[in-house]
C-alpha positions in Angstrom: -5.2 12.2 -10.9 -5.1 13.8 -7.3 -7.4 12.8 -4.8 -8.3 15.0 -1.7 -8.3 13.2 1.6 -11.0 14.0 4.0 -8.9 12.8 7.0 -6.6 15.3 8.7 -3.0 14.4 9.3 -1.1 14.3 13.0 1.2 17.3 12.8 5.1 15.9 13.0 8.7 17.4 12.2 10.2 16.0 9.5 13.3 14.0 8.4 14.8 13.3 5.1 15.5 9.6 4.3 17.6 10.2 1.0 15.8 12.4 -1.2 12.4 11.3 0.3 10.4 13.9 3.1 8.8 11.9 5.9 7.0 13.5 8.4 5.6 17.4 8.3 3.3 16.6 5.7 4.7 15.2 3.1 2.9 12.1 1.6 3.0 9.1 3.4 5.8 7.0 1.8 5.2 3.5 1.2 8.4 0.9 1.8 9.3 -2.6 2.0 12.3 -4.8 2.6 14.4 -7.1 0.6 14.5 -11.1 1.0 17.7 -11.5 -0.7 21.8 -11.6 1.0 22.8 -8.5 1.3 26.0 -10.0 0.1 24.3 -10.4 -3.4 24.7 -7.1 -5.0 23.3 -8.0 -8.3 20.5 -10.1 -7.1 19.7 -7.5 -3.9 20.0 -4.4 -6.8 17.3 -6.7 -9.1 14.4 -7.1 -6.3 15.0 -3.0 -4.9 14.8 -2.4 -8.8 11.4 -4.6 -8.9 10.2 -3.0 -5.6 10.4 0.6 -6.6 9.4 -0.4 -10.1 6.0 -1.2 -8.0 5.6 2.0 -5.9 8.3 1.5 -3.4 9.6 5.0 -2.3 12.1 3.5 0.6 13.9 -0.1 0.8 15.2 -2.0 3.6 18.0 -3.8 3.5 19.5 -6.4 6.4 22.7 -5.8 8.1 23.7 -8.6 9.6 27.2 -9.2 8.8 30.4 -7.7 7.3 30.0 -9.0 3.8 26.5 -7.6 4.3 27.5 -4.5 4.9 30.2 -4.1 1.8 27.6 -5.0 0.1 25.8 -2.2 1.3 29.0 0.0 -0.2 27.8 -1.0 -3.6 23.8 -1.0 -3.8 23.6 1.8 -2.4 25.3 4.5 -5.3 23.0 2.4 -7.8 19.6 2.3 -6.0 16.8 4.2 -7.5 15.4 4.3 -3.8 16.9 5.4 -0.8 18.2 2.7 1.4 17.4 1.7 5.1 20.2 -0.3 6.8 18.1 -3.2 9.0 20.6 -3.4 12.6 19.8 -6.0 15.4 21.9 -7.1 17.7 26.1 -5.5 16.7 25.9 -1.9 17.0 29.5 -2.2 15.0 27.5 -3.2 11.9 25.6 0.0 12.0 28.6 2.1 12.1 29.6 -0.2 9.1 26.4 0.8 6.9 27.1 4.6 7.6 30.6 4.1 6.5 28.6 2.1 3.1 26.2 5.5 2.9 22.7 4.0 3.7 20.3 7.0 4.0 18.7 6.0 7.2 19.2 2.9 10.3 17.1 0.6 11.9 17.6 0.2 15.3 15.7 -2.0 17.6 16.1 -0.9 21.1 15.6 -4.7 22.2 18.6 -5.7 20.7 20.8 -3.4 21.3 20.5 -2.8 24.7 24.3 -0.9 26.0 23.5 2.3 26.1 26.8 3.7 25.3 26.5 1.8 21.7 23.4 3.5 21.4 24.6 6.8 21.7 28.1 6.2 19.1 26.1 4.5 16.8 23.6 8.3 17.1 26.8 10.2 17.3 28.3 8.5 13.7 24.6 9.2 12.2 24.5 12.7 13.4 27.9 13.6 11.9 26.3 12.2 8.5 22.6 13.7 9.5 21.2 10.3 8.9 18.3 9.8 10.4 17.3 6.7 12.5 14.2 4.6 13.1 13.7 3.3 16.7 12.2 0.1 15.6 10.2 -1.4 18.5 8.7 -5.0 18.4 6.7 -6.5 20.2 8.8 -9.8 20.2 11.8 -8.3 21.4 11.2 -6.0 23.9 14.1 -6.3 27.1 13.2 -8.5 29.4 13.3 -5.7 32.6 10.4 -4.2 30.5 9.2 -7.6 30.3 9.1 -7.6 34.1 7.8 -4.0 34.4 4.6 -5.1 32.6 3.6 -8.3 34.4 5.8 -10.6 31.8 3.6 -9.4 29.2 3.7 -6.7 26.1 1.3 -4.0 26.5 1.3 -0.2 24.9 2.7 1.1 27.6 5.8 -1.4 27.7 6.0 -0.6 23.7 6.1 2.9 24.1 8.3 3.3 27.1 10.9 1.2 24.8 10.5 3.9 22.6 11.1 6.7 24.9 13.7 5.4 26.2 15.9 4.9 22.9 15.0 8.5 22.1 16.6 9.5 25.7 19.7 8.5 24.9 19.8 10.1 21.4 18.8 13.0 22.8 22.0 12.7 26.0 24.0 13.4 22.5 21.7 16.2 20.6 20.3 13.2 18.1 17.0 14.2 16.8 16.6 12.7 13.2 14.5 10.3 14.7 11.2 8.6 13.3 10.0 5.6 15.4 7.8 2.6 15.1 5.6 0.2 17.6 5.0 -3.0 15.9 3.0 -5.9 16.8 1.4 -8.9 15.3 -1.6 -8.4 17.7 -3.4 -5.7 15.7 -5.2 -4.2 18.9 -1.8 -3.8 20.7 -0.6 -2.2 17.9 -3.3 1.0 17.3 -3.4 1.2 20.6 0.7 1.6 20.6 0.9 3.7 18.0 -2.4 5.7 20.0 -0.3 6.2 23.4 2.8 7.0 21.2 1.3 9.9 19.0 0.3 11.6 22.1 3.8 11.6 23.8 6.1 12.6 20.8 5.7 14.6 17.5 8.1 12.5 15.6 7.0 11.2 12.7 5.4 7.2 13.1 6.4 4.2 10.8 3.4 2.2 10.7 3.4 -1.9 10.3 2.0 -5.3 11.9 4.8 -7.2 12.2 4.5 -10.6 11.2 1.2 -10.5 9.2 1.8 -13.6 7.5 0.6 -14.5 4.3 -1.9 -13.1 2.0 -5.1 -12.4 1.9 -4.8 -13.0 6.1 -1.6 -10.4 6.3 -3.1 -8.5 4.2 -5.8 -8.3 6.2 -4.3 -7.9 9.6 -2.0 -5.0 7.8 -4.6 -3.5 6.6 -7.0 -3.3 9.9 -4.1 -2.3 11.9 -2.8 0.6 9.2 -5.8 1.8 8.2 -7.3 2.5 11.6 -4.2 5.1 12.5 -3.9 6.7 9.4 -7.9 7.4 9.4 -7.2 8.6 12.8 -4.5 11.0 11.1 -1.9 8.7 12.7 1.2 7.8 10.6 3.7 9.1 7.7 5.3 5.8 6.1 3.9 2.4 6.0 5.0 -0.9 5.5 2.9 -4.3 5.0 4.9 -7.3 6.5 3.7 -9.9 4.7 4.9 -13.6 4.1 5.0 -13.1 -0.1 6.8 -11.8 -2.6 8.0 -8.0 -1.0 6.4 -6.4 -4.4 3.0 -7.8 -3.0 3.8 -5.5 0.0 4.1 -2.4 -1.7 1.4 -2.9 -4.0 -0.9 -3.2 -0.8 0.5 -0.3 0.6 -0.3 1.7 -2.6 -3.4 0.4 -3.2 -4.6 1.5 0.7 -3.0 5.0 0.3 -4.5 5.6 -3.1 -7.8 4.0 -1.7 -8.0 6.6 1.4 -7.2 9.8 -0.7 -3.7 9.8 0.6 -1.8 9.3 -2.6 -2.4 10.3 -6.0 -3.4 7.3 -7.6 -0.5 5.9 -10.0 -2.1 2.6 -11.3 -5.5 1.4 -12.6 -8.4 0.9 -10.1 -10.6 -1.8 -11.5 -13.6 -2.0 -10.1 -16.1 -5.0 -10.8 -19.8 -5.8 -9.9 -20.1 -8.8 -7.3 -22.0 -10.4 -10.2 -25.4 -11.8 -9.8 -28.1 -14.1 -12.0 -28.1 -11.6 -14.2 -24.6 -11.7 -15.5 -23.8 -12.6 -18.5 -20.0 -13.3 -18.4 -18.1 -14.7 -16.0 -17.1 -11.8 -13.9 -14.3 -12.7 -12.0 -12.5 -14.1 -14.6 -12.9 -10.7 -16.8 -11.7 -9.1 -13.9 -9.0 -10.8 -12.8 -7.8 -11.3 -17.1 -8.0 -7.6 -16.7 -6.4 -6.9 -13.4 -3.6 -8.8 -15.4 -3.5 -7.4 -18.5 -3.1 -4.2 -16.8 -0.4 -5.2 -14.3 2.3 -2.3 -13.1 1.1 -0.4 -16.1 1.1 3.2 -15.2 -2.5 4.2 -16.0 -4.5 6.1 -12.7 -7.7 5.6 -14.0 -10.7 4.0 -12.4 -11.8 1.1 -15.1 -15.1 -0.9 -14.3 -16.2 -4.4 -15.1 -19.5 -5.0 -15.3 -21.5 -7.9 -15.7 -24.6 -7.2 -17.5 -25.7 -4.0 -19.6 -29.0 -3.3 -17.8 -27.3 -2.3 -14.5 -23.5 -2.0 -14.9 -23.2 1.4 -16.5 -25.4 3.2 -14.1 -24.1 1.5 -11.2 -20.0 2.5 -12.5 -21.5 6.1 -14.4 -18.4 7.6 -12.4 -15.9 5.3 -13.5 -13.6 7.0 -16.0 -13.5 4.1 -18.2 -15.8 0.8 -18.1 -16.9 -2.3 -19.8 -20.8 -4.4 -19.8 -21.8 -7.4 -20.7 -24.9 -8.0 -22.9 -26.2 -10.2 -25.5 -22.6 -11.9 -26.2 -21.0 -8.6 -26.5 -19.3 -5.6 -24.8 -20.4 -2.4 -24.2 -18.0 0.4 -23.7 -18.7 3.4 -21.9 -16.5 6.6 -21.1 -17.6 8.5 -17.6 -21.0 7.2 -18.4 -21.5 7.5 -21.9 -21.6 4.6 -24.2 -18.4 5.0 -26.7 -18.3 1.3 -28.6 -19.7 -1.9 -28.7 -17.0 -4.9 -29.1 -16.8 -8.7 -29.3 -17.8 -10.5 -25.6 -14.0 -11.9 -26.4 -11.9 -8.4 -26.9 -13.6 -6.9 -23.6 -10.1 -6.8 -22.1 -8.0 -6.1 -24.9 -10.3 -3.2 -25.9 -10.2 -1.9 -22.3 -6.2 -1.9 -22.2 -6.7 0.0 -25.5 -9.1 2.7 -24.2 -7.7 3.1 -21.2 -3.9 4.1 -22.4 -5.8 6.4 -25.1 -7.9 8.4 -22.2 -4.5 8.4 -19.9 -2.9 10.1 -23.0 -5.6 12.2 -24.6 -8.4 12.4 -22.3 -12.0 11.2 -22.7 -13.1 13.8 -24.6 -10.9 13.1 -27.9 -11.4 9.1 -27.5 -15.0 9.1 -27.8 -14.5 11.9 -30.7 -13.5 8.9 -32.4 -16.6 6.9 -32.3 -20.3 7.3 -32.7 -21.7 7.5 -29.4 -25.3 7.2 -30.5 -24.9 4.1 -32.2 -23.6 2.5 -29.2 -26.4 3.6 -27.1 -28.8 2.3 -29.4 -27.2 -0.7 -29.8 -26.5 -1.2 -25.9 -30.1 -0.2 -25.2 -31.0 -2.8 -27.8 -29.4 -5.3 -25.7 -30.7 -4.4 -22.6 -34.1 -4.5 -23.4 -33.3 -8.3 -25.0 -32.0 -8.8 -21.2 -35.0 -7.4 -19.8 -37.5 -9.6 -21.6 -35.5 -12.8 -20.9 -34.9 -12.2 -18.2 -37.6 -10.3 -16.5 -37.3 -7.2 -14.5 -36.1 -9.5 -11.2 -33.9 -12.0 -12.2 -33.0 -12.7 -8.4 -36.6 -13.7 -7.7 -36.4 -10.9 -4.8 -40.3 -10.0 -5.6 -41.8 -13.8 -5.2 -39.4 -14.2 -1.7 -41.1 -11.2 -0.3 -44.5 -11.6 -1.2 -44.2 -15.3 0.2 -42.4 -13.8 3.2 -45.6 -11.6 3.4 -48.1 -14.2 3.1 -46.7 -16.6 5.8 
């Protein structure tokens, strides 16, 4: 299910990171990095396997040491993804991950700081037309910047880091280049990125660094990303979060696919707040379902809904969705009531519904049922809820006219 995005995208050239198109247009790719030795083949080969399982379209992988680096050698030929070789501080490991066949480097120009390194290490990548991310960071920036910018990191330190690294690829006619201006300060960063996308029309790698843990990371990430690529700003993203690397790239998905700048590839389950009227427990319905629908491939938008006299209205656009009324569940298909099932089989039935509609559209799965029986029967139930309940079960009437006679 494609979604158009109503937010225009920053014109850049494009690279090719493996098989993947970043930059120029092409969707923004969504990556992540692995926790594991590099030295672990299998166990390194497991969690990439896991990460692009979850949406991953590019991996990074550390480079710190030889053993690293062989190991490199033998993940690479069996990756599903293309992989990114992380270099800090020995420019003699990145030559070693070229020689392994990585499809793009890291390079943090705080690290490696010999310009004559800088340009072999471009040299060996051009030769292979690898392409390399000049990885700034806000924590590692070289102390004469440092100096420059009153001891202190400020966008303009960031970004003359950055333009400095791409000087010396260009002293050797380097231009695979895509560049990022992280920070864990989420104002310094948009406003990095900012005074970057108006100096260069390489394509932009956007992250916080150091988020932390969820839902706080996921927070900060999301602020931070969100704001640039709104503003057009940004062709591959990456949520650095303290958590399990798969929890990164299902962010990342679920913001793309939330702004209109992916097609959706998963379920997106939408739920009422839930209010006096409810009659199930809604969070624990959703998150059952949230569950019960894990990594499954289904991009349809499924509701859960707490009560039958508001919820289908309020979710008519959902493609699939489920209310609560009278001790039972009441189905409904874009709007239409389809079925009315046990309070107890509202999840199971969704799972069902939804991987019938994926596979055969809504029209043939509510050929299967009697759609004016369920309405009946829902508007049965909503009445019930109606004369229990009373028409304001929130009391919002009797607060106002109290509010009006004091």
């Amino acid at each position: 299910m494609k979604v158009e995005s109503i937010f225009p995208r920053r014109q850049t050239r494009q690279i090719m990171v493996g098989q993947v198109p970043v930059g120029g247009g092409a969707p923004i790719s969504v990556q992540s990095m692995t926790t594991t030795k590099t030295a672990d083949v299998e166990g390194t080969l497991a969690q990439i396997y896991a990460l692009a399982g979850a949406g991953a379209d590019i991996v990074r992988c550390t480079c710190n040491e030889m053993e690293a680096a062989e190991g490199l050698a033998q993940i690479v030929p069996r990756s599903p993804v293309p992989i990114v070789a992380d270099i800090h501080h020995q420019y003699k490991m990145a030559l070693a991950a070229l020689e392994a066949g990585v499809a793009c480097l890291r390079l943090n120009p705080g690290n490696i700081r010999r310009p004559e390194h800088i340009k072999q290490v471009a040299k060996a990548a051009l030769e292979r037309s690898v392409p390399i991310r000049i990885g700034v960071n806000g924590g590692s920036l070289h102390p004469d910047l440092y100096k420059k910018y009153g001891d202190k990191v400020t966008p303009e330190a960031m970004v003359e880091s950055a333009l400095m690294e791409l000087a010396y690829f260009e002293e050797v006619d380097f231009d695979l280049v895509k560049i990022s201006v992280k920070a864990s300060s989420v104002p310094l960063m948009i406003e990095s990125y900012r005074q970057l996308s108006e100096q260069t029309d390489f394509p932009l790698h956007l992250g916080v660094t150091e988020a932390g843990p969820p839902p706080a990371g996921i927070v900060k990430s999301t602020a931070g990303i969100a704001s640039l690529l709104i503003e057009g700003i940004g062709d591959t993203i990456r949520y650095s979060l303290t958590a399990d690397p798969v929890e990164e790239v299902r962010a990342g998905r679920q913001l793309l696919e939330a702004l209109g700048l992916r097609e959706r590839k998963n379920v997106d389950l939408i739920a009422c707040p839930s209010c006096g009227r409810a009659e199930i427990d809604v969070f624990e319905v959703a998150n059952r379902a949230m569950e019960a629908f894990g990594d499954r491939e289904i991009p349809l938008q499924v509701a859960v809904m707490g009560c039958v006299v508001n919820g289908p209205g309020e979710a008519r656009d959902a493609d699939l969705g489920i209310a609560a009324g009278n001790k039972r569940g009441h189905l409904f298909v874009k709007g239409q009531n389809a079925a009315v099932v046990p309070e107890d089989e509202m999840v199971e039935t969704l799972v069902e519904w939804a991987e019938f509609i994926h596979e055969h559209g809504a029209d043939k799965a509510l050929e299967r049922v009697d759609t004016e029986r369920a309405k009946r029967e829902a508007e049965r139930d909503r009445s019930a809820l109606l004369v229990s309940q009373g028409s304001d079960v929130n009391a919002a009437e009797v607060k106002i006219a109290s509010m009006r006679s004091s």
